[in-house]
DRENKE-258490 format. One line per 2 residues: number of its first residue (from 1); their letters; for each residue x, y, z of C-alpha. Coordinates in steps of 0.1 Angstrom, whole numbers. Last residue first. Example, Ala and Ser with C-alpha at 12.3 -4.5 7.8 and 13.67 -1.06 7.14 Angstrom:
% DRENKE-258490
2	SA	137 -11 71 ~ 123 -45 78
% end
This chain:
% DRENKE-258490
170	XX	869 1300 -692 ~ 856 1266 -674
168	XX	887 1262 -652 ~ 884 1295 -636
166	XX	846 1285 -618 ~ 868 1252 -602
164	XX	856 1222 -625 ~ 832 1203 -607
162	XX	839 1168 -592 ~ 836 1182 -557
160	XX	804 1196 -563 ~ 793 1165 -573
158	XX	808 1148 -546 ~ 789 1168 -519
156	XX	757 1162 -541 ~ 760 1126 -533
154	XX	770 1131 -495 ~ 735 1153 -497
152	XX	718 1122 -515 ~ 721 1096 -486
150	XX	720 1117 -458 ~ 685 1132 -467
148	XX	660 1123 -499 ~ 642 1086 -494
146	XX	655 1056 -512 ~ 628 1050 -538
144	XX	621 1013 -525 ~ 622 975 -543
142	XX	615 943 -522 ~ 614 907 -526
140	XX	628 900 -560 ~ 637 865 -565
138	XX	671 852 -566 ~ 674 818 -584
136	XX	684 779 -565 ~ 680 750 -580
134	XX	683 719 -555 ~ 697 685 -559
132	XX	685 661 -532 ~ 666 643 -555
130	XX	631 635 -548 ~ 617 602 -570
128	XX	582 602 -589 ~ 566 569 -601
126	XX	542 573 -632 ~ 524 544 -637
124	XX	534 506 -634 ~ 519 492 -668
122	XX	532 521 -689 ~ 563 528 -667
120	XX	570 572 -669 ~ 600 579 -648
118	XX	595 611 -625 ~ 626 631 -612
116	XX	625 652 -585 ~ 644 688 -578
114	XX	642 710 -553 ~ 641 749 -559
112	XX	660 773 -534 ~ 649 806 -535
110	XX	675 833 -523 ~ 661 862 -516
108	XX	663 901 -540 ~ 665 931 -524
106	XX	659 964 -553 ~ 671 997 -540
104	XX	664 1025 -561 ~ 680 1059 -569
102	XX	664 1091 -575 ~ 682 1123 -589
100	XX	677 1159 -602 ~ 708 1175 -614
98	XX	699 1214 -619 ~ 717 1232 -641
96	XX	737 1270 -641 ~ 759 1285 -673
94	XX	733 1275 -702 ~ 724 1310 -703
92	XX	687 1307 -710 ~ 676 1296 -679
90	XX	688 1267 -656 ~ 692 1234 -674
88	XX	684 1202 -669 ~ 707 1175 -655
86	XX	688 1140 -650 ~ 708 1113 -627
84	XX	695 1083 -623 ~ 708 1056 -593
82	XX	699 1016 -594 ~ 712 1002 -561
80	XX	709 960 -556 ~ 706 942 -526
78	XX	714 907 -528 ~ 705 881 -500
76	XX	714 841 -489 ~ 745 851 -476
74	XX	740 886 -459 ~ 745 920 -471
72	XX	758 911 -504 ~ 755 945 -520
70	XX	753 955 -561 ~ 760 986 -580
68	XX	741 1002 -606 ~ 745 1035 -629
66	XX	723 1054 -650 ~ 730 1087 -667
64	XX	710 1115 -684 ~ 718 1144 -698
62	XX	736 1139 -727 ~ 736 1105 -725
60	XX	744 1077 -704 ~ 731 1041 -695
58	XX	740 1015 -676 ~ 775 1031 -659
56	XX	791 1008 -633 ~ 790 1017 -597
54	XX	818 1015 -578 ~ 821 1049 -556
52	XX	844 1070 -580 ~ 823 1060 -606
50	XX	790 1074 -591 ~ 811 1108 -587
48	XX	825 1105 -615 ~ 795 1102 -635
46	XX	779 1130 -614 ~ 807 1160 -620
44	XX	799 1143 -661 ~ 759 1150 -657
42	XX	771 1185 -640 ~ 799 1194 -665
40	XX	772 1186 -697 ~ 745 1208 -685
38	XX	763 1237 -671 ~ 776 1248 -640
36	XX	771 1265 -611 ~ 752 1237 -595
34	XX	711 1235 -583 ~ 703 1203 -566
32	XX	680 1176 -568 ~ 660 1153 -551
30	XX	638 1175 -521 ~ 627 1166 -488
28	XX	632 1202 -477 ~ 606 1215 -503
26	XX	575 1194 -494 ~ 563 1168 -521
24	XX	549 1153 -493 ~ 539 1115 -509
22	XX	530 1099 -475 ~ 494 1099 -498
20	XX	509 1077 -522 ~ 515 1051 -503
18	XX	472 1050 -492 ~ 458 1016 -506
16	XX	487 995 -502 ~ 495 1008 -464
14	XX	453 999 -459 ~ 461 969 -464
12	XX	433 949 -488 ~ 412 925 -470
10	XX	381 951 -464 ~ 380 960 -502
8	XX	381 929 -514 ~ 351 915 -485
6	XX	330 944 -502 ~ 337 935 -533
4	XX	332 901 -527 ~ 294 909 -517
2	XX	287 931 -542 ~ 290 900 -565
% end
């Protein structure tokens, strides 16, 4: 028994054992951004923004939002965004918030399933024939936290965009 523990332990990668100490949680890698507005006009500054892009609302309440959109980089593969938006607020004023985000790419493969068809003869057997009719399904091969940087800062550029100006707000 100690044995195929051992052997377990030396099979596994050691990039499955250690992701979580790449985990940095150092300050310029950082999901979220502080706006000059409240709650409800940052979570709806990020609904447009997402909107404005194609993605199509999953779920949305007062301070949270979901959207996903889909990608077709190649013929036989679908890649899939799934962005959250969280807007807290700053202090007791209600007139600052933070929107904290993460979105996820999922990348799914095409998986092409023959088909065969068996007929059943009680004094023959069973006698199996291949079709050449296929099934195909997408099947999840990957799914990643898209890292802070580029990605998020032309995000939070549209946010801010999508604010009201600091006179509209009176």
């Amino acid at each position: 028994m100690l044995l195929l523990g051992v052997l377990a332990a030396c099979t596994s990668s050691p990039d499955r054992a250690t992701v979580y100490q790449r985990e940095g949680f150092a300050a310029d890698e950082t999901f979220s951004r502080l706006f000059d507005a409240g709650v409800e006009e940052t979570c709806e500054a990020a609904r447009r923004a997402l909107l404005s892009q194609g993605y199509r609302m999953t779920a949305q309440v007062h301070d949270f939002l979901s959207a996903t959109k889909s990608f077709q980089p190649e013929g036989e593969v679908h890649v899939q965004i799934v962005f959250n938006v969280v807007c807290a607020p700053v202090g007791t004023g209600g007139k600052l918030a933070t929107a904290y985000v993460s979105a996820v790419q999922d990348r799914y493969a095409l998986k092409k399933n023959p088909s065969s068809a068996s007929v059943g003869v009680a004094a023959l057997g069973t006698l199996s024939i291949p079709l050449s009719a296929t099934e195909d399904s997408l099947v999840k091969v990957a799914s990643e936290t898209i890292p802070a940087g580029p990605f998020y800062d032309r995000f939070f550029v549209l946010m801010q965009h999508n604010l009201p100006a600091p006179e509209d707000m009176r």
